[in-house]
Structures are given as structure tokens and as C-alpha cells.
Biopython code that builds the backbone (N, CA, C, O; Angstrom):
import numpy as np
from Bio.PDB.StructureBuilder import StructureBuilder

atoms = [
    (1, "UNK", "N", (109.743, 122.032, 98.847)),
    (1, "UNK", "CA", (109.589, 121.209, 97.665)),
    (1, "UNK", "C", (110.439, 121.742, 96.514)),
    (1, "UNK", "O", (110.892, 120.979, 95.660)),
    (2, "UNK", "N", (110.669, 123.168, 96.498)),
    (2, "UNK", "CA", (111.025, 123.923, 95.428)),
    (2, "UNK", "C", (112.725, 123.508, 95.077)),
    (2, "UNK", "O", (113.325, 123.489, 94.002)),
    (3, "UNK", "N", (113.269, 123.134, 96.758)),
    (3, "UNK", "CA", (114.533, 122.711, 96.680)),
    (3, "UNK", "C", (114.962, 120.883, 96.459)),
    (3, "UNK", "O", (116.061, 120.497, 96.061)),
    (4, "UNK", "N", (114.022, 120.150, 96.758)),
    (4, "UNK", "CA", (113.990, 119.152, 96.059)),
    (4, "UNK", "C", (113.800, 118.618, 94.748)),
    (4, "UNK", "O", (114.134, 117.527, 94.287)),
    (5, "UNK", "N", (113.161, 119.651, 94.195)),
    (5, "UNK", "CA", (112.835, 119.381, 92.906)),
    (5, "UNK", "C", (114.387, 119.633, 92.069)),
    (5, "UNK", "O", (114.905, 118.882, 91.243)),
    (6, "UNK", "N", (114.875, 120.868, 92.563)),
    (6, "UNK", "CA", (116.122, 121.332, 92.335)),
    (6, "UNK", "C", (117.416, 120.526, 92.646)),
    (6, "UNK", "O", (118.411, 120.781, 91.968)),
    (7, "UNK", "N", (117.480, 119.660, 93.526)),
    (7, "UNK", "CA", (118.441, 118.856, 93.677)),
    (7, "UNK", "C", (118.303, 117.791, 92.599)),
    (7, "UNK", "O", (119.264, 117.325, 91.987)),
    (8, "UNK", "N", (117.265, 117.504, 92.449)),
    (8, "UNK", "CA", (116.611, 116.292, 91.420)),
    (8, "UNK", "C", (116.330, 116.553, 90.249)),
    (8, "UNK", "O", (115.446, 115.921, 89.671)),
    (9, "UNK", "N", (117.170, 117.750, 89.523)),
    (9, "UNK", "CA", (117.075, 118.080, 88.436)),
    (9, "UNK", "C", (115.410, 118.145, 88.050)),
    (9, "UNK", "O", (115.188, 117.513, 87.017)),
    (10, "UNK", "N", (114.333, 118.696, 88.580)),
    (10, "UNK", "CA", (112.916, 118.348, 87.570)),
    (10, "UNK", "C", (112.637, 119.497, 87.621)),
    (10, "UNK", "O", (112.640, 120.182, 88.644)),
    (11, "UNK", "N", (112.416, 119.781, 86.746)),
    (11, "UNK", "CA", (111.888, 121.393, 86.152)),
    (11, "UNK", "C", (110.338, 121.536, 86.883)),
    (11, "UNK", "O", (109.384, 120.768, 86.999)),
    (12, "UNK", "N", (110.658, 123.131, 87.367)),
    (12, "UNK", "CA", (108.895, 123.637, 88.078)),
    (12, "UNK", "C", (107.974, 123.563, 87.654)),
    (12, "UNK", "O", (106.965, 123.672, 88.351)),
    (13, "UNK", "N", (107.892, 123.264, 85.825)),
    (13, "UNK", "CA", (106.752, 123.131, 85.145)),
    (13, "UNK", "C", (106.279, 121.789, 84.354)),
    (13, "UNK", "O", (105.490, 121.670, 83.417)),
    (14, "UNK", "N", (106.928, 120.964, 84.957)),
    (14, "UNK", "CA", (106.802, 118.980, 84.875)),
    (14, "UNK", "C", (105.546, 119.066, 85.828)),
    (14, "UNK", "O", (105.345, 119.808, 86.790)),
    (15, "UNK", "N", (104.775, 118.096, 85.275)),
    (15, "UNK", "CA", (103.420, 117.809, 85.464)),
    (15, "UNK", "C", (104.436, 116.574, 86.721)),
    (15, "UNK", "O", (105.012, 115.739, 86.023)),
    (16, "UNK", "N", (104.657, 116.391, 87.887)),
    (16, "UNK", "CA", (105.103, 115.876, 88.353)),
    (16, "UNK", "C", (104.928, 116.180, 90.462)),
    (16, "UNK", "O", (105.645, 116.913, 91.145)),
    (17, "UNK", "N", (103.764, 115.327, 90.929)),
    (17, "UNK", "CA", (103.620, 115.709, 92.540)),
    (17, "UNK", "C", (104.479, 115.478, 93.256)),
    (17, "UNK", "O", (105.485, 114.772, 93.330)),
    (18, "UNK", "N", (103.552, 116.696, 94.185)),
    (18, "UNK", "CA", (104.726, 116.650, 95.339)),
    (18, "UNK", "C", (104.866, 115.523, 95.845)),
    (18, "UNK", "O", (106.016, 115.334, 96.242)),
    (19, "UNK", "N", (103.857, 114.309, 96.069)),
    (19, "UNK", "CA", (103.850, 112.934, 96.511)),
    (19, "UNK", "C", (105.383, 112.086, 95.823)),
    (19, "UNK", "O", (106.268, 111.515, 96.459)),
    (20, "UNK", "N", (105.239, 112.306, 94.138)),
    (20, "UNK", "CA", (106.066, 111.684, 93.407)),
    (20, "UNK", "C", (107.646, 112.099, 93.592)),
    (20, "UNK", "O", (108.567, 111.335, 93.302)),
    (21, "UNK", "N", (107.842, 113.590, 94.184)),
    (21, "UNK", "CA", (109.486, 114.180, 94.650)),
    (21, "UNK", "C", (109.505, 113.543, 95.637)),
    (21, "UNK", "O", (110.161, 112.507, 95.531)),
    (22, "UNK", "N", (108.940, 113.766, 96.826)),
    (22, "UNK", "CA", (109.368, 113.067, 98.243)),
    (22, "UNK", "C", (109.481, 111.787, 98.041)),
    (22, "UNK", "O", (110.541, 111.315, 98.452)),
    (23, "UNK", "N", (108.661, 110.965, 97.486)),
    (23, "UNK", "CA", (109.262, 109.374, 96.792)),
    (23, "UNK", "C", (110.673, 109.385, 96.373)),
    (23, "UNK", "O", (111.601, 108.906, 97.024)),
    (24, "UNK", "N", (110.741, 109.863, 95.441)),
    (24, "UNK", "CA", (112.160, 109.556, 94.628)),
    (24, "UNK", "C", (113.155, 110.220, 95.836)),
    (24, "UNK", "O", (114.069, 109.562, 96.333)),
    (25, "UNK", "N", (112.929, 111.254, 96.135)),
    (25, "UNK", "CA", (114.012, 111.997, 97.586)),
    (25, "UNK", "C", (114.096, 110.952, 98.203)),
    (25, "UNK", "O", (115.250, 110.730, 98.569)),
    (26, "UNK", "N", (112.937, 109.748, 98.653)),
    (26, "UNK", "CA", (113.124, 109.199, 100.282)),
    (26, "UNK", "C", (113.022, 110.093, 101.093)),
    (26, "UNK", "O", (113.926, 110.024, 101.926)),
    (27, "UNK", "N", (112.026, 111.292, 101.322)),
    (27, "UNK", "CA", (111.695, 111.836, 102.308)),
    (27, "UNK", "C", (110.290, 111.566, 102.629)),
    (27, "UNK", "O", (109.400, 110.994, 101.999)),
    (28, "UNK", "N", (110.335, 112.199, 103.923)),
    (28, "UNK", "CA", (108.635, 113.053, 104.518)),
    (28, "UNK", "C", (108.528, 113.671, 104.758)),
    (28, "UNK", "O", (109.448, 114.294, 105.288)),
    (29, "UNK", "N", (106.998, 114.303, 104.605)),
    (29, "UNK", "CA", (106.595, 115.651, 105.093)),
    (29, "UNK", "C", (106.835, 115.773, 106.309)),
    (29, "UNK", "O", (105.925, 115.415, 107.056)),
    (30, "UNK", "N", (108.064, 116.288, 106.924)),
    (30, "UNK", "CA", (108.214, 116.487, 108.075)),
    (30, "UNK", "C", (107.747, 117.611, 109.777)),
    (30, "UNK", "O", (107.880, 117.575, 111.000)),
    (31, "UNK", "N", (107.074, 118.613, 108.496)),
    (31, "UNK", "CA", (106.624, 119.886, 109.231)),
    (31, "UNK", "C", (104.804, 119.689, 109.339)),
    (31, "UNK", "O", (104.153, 120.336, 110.159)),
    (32, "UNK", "N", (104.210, 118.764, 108.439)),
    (32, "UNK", "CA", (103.549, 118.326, 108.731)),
    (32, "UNK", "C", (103.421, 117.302, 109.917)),
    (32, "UNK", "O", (102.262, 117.207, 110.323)),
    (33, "UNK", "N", (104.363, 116.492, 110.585)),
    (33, "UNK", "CA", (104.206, 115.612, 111.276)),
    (33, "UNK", "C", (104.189, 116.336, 112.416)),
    (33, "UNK", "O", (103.419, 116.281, 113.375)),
    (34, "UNK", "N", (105.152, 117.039, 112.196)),
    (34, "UNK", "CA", (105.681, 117.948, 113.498)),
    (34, "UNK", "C", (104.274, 118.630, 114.280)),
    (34, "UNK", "O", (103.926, 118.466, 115.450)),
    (35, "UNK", "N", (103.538, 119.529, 113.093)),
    (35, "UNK", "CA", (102.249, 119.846, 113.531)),
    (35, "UNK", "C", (101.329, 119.192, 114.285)),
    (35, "UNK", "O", (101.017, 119.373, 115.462)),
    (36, "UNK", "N", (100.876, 118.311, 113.379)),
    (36, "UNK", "CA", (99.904, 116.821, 114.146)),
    (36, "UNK", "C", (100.320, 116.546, 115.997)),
    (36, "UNK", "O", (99.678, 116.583, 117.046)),
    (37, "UNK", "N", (101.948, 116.233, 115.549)),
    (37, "UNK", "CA", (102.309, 115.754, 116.999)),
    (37, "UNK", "C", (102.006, 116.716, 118.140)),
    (37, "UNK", "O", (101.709, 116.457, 119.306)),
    (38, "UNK", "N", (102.170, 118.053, 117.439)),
    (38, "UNK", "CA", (102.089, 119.235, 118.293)),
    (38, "UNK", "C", (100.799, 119.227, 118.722)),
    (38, "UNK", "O", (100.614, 119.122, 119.935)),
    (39, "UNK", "N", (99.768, 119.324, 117.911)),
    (39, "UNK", "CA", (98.254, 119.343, 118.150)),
    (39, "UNK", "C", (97.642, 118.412, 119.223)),
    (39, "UNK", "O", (96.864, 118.690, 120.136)),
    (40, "UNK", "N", (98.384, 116.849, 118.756)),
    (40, "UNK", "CA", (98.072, 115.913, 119.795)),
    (40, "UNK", "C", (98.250, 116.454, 121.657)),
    (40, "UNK", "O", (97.437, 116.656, 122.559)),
    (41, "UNK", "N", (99.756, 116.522, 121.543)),
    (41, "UNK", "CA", (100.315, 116.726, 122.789)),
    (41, "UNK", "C", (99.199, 118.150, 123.316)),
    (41, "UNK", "O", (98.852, 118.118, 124.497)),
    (42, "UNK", "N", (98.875, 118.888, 122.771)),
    (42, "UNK", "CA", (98.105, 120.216, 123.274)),
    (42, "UNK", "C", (96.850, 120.146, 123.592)),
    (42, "UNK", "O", (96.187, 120.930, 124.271)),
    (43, "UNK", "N", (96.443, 118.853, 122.903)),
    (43, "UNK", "CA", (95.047, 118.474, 123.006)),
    (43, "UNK", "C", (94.938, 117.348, 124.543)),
    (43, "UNK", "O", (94.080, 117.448, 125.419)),
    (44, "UNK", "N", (95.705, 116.659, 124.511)),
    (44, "UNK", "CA", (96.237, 115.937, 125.969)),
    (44, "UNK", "C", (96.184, 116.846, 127.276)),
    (44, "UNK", "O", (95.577, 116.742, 128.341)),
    (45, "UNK", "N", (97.134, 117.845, 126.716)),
    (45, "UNK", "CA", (97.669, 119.076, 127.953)),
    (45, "UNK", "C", (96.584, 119.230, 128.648)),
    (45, "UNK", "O", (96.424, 118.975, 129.842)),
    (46, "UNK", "N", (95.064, 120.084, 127.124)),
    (46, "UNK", "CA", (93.997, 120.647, 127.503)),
    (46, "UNK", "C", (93.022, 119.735, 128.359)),
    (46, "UNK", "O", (92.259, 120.221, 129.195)),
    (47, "UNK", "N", (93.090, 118.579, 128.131)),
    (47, "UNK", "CA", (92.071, 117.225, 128.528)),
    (47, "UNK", "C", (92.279, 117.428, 130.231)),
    (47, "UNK", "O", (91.418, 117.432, 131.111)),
    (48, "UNK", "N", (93.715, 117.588, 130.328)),
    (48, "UNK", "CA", (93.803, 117.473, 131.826)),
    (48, "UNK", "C", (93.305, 118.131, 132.417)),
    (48, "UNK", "O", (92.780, 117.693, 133.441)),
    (49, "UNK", "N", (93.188, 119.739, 132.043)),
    (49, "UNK", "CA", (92.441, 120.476, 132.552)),
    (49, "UNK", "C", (91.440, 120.474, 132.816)),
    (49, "UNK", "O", (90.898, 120.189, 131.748)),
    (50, "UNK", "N", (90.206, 120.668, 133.979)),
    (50, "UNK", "CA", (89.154, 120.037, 133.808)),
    (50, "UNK", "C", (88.378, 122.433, 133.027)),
    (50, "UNK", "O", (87.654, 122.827, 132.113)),
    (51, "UNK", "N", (88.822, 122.814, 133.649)),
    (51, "UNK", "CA", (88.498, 124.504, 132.951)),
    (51, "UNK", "C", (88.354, 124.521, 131.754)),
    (51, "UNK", "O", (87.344, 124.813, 131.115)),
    (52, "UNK", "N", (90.034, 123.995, 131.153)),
    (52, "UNK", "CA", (90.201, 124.444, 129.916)),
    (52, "UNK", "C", (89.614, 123.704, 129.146)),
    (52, "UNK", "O", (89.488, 124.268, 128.058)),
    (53, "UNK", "N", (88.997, 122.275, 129.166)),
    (53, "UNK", "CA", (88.423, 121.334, 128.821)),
    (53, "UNK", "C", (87.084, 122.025, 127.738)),
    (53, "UNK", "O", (87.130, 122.111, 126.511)),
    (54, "UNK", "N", (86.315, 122.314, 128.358)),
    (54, "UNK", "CA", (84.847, 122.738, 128.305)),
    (54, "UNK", "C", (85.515, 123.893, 126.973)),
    (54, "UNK", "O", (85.352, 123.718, 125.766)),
    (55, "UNK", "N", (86.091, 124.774, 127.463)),
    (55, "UNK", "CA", (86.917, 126.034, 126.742)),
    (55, "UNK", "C", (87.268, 125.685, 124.979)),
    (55, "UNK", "O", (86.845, 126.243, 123.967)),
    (56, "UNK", "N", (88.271, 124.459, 125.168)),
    (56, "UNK", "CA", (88.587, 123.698, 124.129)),
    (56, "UNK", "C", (87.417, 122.880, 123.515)),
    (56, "UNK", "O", (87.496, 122.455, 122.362)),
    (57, "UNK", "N", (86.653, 122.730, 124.068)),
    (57, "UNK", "CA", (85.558, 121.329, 123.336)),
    (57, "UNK", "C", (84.708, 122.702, 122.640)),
    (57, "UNK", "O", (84.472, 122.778, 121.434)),
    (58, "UNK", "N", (84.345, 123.654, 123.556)),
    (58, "UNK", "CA", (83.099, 124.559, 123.020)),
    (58, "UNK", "C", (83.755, 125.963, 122.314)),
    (58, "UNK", "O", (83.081, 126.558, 121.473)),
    (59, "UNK", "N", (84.773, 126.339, 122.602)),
    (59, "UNK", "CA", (85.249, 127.356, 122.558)),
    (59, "UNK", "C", (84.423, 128.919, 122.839)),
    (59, "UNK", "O", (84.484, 129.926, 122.133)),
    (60, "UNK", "N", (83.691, 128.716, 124.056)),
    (60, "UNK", "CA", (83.218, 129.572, 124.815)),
    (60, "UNK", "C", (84.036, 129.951, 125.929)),
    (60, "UNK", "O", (84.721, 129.164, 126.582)),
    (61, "UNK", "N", (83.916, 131.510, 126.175)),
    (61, "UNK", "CA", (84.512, 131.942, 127.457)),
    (61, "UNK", "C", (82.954, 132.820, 128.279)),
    (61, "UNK", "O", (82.640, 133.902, 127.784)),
    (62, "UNK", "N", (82.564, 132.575, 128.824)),
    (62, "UNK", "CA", (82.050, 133.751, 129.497)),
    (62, "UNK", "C", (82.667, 134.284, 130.533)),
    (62, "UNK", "O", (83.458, 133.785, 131.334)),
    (63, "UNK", "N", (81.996, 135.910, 130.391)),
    (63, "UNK", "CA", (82.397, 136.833, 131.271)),
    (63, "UNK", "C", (81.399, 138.253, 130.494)),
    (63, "UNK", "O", (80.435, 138.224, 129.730)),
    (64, "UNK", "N", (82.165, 139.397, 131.113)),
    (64, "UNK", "CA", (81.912, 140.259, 130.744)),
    (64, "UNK", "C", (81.622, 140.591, 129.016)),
    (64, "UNK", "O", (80.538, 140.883, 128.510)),
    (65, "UNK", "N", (82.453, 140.499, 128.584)),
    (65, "UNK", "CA", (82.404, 141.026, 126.867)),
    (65, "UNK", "C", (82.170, 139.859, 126.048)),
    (65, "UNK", "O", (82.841, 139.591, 125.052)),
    (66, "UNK", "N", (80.952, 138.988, 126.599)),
    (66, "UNK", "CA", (80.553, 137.809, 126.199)),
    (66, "UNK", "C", (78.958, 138.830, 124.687)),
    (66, "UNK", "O", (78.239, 139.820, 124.823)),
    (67, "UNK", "N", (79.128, 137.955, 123.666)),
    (67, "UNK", "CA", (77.685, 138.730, 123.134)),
    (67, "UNK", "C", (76.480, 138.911, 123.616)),
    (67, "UNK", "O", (75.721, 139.822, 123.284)),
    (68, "UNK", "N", (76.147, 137.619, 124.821)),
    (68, "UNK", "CA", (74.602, 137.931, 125.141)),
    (68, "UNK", "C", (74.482, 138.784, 126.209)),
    (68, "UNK", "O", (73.383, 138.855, 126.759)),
    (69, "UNK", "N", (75.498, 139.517, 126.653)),
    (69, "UNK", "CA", (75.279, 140.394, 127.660)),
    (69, "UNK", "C", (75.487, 141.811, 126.804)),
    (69, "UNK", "O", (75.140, 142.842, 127.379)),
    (70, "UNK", "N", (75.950, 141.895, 125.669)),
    (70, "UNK", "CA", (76.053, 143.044, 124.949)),
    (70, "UNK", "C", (74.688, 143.304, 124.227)),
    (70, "UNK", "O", (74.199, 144.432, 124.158)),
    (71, "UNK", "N", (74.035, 142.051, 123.629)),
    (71, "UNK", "CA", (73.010, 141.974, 122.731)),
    (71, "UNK", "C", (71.691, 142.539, 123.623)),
    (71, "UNK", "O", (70.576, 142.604, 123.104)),
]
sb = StructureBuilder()
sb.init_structure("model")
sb.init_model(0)
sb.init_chain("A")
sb.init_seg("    ")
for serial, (resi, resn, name, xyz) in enumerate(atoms, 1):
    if name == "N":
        sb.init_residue(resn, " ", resi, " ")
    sb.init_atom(name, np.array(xyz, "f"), 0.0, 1.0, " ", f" {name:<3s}", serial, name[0])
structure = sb.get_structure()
């Protein structure tokens, strides 16, 4: 953002959002999208799995160095 603002002449201390730079730029949050898409596709990957499934939904592993076998 710091370099858009800078191409666009607006000073760091203009009461002015980040919503309102990427407007006037004609950009998007692009590293945001990137994320999401990433999350999606990983969340797909995991679905297939029928293991990792349970893993991902609960985020339980048992085994050994599980707490209720320590407790």
C-alpha cells in the first residue's frame, strides 16, 4: 500500500483507505486472493482424504503424546 500511495502522490498521514488507493490505482488485493484460493484448494485436497478429513474437521491426532494418556 505504502508504494501506491507513493506513486499517487498521497501523503502517509491523509485520512485516506486502503479501499479508497486500490480504487483510484484500479487494483486488488491480490495476496489476499491468492490466500483464499490457496485455502480452498487445501481444503478440497484434505476432503479427499478420508484420514486427514476427521484430522482437519477436529484437529485431533491420537497416539502416544496425546493429553489424556499423559493426564
Amino acid at each position: 500500500m505504502w508504494f501506491l500511495r507513493r506513486m499517487l502522490r498521497i501523503s502517509w498521514t491523509s485520512h485516506i483507505t486502503n479501499e479508497d488507493i486500490l480504487l483510484k490505482a484500479d487494483r486488488r488485493r491480490k495476496l489476499l486472493t491468492t490466500i483464499r484460493l490457496r485455502q480452498l484448494q487445501f481444503f478440497g485436497h484434505v476432503m479427499r482424504k478420508e484420514e486427514m478429513e476427521e484430522l482437519f474437521v477436529t484437529g485431533r491426532i491420537e497416539g502416544k503424546g496425546t493429553e489424556e494418556d499423559n493426564g
